[in-house]
RODO-2510 file (C-alpha; in nm, 4 decimals, decimal comma):
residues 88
     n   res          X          Y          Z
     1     x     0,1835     1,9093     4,9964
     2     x    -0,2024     2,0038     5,0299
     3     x    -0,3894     1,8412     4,7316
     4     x    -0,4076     2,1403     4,4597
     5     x    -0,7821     2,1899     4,4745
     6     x    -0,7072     2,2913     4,8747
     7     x    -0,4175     2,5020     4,7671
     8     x    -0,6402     2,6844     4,5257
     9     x    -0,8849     2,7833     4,8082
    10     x    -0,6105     2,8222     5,0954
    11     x    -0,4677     3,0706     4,7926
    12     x    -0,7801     3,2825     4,8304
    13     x    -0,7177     3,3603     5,2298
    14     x    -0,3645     3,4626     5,1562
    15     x    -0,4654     3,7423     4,9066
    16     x    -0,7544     4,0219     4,8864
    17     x    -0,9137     3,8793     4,5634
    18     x    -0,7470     3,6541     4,2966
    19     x    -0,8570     3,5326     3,9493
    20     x    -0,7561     3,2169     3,7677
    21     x    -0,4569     3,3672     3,6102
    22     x    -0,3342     3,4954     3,9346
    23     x    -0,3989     3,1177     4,0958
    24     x    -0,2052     2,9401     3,8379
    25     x     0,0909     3,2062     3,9112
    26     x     0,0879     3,1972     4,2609
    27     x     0,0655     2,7766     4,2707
    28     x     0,2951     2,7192     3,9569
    29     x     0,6271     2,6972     4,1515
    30     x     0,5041     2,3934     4,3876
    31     x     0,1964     2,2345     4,1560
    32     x     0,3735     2,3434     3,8224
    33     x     0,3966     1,9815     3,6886
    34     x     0,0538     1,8928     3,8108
    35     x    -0,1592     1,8405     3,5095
    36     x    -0,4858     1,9912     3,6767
    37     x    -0,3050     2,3628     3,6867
    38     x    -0,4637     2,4422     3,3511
    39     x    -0,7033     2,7666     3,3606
    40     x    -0,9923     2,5338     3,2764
    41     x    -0,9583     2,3198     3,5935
    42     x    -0,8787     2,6060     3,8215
    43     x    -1,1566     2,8164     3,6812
    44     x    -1,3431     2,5324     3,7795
    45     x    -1,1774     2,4507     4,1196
    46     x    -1,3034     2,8517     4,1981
    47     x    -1,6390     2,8011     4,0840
    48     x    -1,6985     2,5030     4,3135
    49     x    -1,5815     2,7576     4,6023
    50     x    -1,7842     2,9808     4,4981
    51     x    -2,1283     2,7199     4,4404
    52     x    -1,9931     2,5996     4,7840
    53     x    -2,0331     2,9636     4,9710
    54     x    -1,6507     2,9819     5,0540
    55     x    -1,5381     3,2826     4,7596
    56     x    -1,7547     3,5109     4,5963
    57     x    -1,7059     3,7552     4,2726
    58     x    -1,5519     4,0903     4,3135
    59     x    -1,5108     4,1879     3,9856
    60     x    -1,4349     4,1426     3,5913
    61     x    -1,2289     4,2522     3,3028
    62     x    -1,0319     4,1798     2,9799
    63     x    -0,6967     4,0817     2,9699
    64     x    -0,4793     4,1504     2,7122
    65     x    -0,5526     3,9035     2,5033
    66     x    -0,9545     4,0617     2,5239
    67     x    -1,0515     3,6929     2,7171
    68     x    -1,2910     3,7553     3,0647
    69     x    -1,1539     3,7927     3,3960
    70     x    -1,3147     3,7170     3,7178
    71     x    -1,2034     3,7847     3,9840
    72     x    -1,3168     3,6236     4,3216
    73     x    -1,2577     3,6950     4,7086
    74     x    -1,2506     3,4517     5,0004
    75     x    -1,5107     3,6825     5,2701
    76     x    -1,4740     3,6783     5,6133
    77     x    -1,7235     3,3632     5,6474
    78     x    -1,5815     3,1958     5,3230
    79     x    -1,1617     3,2542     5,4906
    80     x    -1,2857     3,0730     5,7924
    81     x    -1,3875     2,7772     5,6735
    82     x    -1,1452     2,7337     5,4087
    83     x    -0,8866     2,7161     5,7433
    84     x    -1,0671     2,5479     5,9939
    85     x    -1,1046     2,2363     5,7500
    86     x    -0,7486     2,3188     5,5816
    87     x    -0,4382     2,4417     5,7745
    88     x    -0,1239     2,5621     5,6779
***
């Protein structure tokens, strides 16, 4: 099991663009019980990828509940670095 920061970026090479919502589904069969999948630590986790030039923003919206959206992309650049240095 890949610690769940790595899983969060691997995430982002599997998909066309993700947001923190999406994340915490996609992870919350295998990292479930992990206290760090919370949207404040994964919003977080993303933000570091994207401060670290591996993701970058695609676009925002409101969910239902009217809270802010983003939603982020691994790019070509971003998706090859997040699997040389992590691998499947």
């Amino acid at each position: 099991m890949k610690p769940l920061n790595y899983a969060i970026l691997k995430h982002f090479t599997k998909v066309k663009e993700a947001c923190a919502d999406d994340v915490i589904e996609a992870l919350k069969k295998e990292y479930g019980h992990f206290k760090a999948l919370k949207k404040p630590a994964v919003i977080e986790a993303i933000m570091t990828g994207e401060a670290n030039g591996l993701l970058e923003e695609t676009r925002y919206d409101l969910d239902e509940k009217g809270e802010l959206r983003v939603y982020y992309r691994a790019h070509e650049e971003g998706a090859a670095t997040i699997n040389n240095y992590i691998p499947d």
